[in-house]
N, C-alpha and C positions, 0 to 999 in steps of 0.2 A: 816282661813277657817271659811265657815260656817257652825251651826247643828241646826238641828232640833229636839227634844224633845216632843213628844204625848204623852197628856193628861196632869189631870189637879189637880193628886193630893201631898200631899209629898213627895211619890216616885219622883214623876216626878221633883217637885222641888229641892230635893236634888241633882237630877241628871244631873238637867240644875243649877244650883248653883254650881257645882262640875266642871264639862264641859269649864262652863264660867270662871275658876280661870285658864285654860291653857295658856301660852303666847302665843300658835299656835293657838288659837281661836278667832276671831273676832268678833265674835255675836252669841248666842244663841237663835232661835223662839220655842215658845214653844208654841203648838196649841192644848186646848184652852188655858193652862194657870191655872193661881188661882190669887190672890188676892197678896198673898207673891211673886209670879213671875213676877207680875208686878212692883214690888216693887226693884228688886236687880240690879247692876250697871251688863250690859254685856248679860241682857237678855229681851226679846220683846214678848210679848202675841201674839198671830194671833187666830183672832175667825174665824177660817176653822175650819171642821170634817170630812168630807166625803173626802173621799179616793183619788178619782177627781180631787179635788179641793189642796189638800195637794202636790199630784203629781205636778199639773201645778204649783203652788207655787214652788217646792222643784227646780223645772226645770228653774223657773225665775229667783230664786235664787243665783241659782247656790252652792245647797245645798252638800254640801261635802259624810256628815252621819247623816240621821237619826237614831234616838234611841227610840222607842216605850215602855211606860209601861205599859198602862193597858190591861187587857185579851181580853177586845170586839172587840178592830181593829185585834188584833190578830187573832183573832177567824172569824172577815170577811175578811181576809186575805191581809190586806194590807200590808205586807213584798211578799206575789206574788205578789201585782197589783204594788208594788216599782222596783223589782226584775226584772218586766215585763217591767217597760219601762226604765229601764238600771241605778235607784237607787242605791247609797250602803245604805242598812240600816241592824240593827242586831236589831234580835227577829228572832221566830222561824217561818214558812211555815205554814201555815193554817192546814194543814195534823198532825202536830204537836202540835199547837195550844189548837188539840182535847183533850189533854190529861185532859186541866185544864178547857176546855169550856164544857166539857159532866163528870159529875161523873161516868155515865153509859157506856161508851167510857173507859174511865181510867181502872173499874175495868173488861172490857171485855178484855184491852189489859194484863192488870196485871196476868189473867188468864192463858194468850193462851202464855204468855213468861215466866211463872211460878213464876213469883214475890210475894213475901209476901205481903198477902193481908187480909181485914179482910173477914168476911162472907156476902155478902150480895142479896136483889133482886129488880127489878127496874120494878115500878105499875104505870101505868096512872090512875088504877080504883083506890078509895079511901076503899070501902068495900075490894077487893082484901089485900091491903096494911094494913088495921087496924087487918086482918084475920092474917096475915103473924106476924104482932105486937105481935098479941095475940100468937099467935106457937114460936116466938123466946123471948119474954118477956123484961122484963127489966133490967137494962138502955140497950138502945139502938138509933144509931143515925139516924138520918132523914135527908135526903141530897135532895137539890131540884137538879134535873140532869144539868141543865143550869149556866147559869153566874146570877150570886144574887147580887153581888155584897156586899159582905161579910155577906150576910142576908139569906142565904137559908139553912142553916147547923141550927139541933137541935140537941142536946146531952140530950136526954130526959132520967129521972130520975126514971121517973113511964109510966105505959099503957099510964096513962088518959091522959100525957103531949105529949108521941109518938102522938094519936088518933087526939090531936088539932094543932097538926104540918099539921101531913098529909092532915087534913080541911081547916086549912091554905094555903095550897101550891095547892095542888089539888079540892078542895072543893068551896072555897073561892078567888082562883086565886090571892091571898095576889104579888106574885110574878111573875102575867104575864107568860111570854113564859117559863122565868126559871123553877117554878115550875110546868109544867105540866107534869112533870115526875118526881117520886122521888124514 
């Protein structure tokens, strides 16, 4: 059989290096790949991205199971656009996806289903946000709402380190679309 494996970092490698040791396994693609993926007996880079194109591929294929790691297909939902045109792949439904692509999503669902959760409030404006710093103090952490890509989380130790996050992410656009909500 064949698999498919998304994205292009260790995770991903480890899990098409893992995948490819099956005797039931013929070939591993892994799209886009890294550097050590290209490198191992049993698996094949493919520079595809877009969801489209991965589909026609997976269909030429004759692609068994896709396996999706990182959060941003996820989160544009290519486990429905797989699902949609009659894919087997595991990851979770875009609708789910939300939990880890929106902070502000997470902790609204954490609320309404009463899960243990810490305190917090979610500011497009940056005066709003530094205002809220200053009433709840320090340490305190700074989340950009979006996918960061392990870059949006601060665990600020003082006001002043809160105050240049939030410039950071809101102010200064450090993180694009992630941080315009923190």
């Amino acid at each position: 059989m064949k698999l498919l494996v998304i994205g292009s970092g260790g995770r991903e490698h480890a899990m098409a290096w893992k995948l490819a040791q099956s005797p039931r396994v013929q070939k591993v693609f892994v799209a886009p790949g890294n550097g050590g993926t290209a490198t191992e007996n049993g698996l094949e880079n493919i520079e595809i991205s877009s969801i489209p194109e991965l589909i026609s591929f997976s269909k030429k294929e004759h692609i068994h199971l896709t396996v999706v790691g990182p959060e941003a297909p996820l989160a544009a939902g290519i486990v429905d656009a797989f699902q949609g045109a009659g894919l087997k792949i595991f990851g979770p439904l875009r609708a789910a996806a939300q939990l880890e692509a929106s902070k502000d999503f997470a902790k609204r669902f954490m609320l309404r289903h009463g899960l243990p959760t810490a305190k917090h409030a979610t500011f497009t404006d940056a005066a709003a946000a530094k205002a809220y710093v200053d009433k709840q103090r320090a340490p305190i952490v700074i989340k950009a709402d979006g996918l960061a890509a392990g870059k949006g989380v601060v665990v600020a130790a003082a006001i002043d380190e809160a105050k240049a996050a939030i410039d950071l992410m809101l102010v200064q656009n450090r993180l694009g679309d992630a941080g315009a909500r923190v």
